[in-house]
MDTraj code that builds the backbone (N, CA, C; nanometers):
import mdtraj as md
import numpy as np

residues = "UNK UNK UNK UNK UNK UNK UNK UNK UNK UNK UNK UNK UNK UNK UNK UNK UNK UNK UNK UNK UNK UNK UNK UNK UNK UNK UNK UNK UNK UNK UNK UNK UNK UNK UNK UNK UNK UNK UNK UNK UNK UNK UNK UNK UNK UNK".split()
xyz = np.array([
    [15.9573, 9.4503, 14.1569],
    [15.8209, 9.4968, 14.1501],
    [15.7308, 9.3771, 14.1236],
    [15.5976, 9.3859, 14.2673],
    [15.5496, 9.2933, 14.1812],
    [15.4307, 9.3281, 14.1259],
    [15.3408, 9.2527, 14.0490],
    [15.2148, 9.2886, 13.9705],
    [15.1135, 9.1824, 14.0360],
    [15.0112, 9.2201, 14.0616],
    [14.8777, 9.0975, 14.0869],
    [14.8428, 9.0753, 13.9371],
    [14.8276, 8.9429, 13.9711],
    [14.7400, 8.8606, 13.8737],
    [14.6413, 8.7626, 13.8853],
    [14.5367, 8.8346, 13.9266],
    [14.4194, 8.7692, 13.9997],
    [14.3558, 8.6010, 13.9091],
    [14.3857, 8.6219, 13.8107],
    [14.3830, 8.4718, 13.7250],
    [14.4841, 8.4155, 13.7644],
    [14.6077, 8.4341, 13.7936],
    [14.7215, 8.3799, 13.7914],
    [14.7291, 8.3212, 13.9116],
    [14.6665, 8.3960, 14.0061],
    [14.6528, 8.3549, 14.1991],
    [14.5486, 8.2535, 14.1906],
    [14.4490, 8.2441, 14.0985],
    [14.3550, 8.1577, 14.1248],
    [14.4050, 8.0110, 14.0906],
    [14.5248, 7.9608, 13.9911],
    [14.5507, 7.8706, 13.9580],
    [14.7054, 7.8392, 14.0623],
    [14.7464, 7.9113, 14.1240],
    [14.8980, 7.9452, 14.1668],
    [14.8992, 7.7680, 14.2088],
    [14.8052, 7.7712, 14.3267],
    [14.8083, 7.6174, 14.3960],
    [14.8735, 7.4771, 14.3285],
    [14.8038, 7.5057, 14.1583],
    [14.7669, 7.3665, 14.0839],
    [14.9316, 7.3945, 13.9904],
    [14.9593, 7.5168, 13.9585],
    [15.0516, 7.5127, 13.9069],
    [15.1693, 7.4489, 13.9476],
    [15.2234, 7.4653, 14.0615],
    [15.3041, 7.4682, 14.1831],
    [15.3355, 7.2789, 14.1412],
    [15.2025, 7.2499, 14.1745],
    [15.2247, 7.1122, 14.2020],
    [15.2084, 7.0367, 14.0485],
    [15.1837, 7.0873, 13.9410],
    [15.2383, 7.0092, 13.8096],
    [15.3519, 7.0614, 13.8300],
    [15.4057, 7.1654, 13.8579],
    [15.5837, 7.2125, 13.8612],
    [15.6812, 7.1047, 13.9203],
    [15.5804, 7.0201, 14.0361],
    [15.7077, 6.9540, 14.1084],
    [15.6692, 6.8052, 14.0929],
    [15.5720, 6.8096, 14.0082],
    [15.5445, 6.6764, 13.9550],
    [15.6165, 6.5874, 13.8456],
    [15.6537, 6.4644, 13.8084],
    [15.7427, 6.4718, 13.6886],
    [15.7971, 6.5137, 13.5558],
    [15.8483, 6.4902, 13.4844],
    [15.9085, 6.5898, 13.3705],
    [15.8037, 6.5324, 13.3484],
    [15.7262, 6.4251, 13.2453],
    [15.5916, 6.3884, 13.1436],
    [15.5176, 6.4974, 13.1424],
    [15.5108, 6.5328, 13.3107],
    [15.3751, 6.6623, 13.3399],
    [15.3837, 6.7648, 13.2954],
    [15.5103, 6.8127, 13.2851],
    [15.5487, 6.9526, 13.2485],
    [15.5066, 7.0158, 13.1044],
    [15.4889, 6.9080, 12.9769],
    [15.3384, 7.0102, 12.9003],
    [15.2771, 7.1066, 12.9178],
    [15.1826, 7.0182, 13.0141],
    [15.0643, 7.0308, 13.1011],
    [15.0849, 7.1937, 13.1545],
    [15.1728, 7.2241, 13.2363],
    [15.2303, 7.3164, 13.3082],
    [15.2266, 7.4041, 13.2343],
    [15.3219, 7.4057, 13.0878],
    [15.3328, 7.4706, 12.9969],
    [15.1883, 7.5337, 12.9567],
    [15.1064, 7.4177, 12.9007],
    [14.9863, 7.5119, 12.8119],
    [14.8935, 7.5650, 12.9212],
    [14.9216, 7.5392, 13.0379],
    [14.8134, 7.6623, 13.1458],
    [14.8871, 7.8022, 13.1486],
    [15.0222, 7.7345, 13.1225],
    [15.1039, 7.9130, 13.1245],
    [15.0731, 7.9693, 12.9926],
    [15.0546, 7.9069, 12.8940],
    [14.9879, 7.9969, 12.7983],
    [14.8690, 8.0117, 12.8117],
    [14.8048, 7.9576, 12.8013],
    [14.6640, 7.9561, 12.8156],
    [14.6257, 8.0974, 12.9109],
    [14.7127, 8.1185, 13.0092],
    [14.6730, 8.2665, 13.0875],
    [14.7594, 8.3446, 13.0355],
    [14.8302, 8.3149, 12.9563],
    [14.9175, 8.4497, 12.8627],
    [14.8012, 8.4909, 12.7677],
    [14.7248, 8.4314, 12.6933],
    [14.6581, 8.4483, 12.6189],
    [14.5661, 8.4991, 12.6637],
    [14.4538, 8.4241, 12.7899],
    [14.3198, 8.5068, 12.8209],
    [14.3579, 8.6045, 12.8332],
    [14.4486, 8.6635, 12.9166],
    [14.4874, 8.8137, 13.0053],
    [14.5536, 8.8754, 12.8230],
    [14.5962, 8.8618, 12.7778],
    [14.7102, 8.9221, 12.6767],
    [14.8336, 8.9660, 12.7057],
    [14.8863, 8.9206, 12.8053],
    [15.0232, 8.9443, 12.9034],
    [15.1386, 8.8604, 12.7664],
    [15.2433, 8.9811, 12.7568],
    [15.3470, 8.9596, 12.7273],
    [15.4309, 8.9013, 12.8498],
    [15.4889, 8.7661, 12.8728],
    [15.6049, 8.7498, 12.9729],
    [15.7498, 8.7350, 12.8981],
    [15.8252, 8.7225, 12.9434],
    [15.9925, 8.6691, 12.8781],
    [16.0225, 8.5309, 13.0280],
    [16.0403, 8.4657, 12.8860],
    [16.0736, 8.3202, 12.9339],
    [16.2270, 8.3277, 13.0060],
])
top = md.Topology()
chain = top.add_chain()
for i, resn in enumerate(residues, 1):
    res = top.add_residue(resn, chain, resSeq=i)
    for name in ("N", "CA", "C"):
        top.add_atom(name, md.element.get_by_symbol(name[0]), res)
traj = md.Trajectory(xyz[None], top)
């Protein structure tokens, strides 16, 4: 099942590419994935 996440589609692009960018970047990656856990209030499992 999937769910839209119209915040989540708006960043999908930028995510993608800190994902395949080097480990240093991956922070980075990290606190946008919170950062939209938080605006939205979305519970995920890691």
């Amino acid at each position: 099942m999937a769910i839209p996440v119209p915040e989540l589609d708006v960043v999908a692009d930028d995510l993608v590419m800190l994902y395949r960018t080097r480990q240093e970047n991956r922070p980075a990656l990290r606190a946008v994935i919170e950062y939209l856990k938080q605006s939205n209030d979305v519970s995920v499992q890691e």
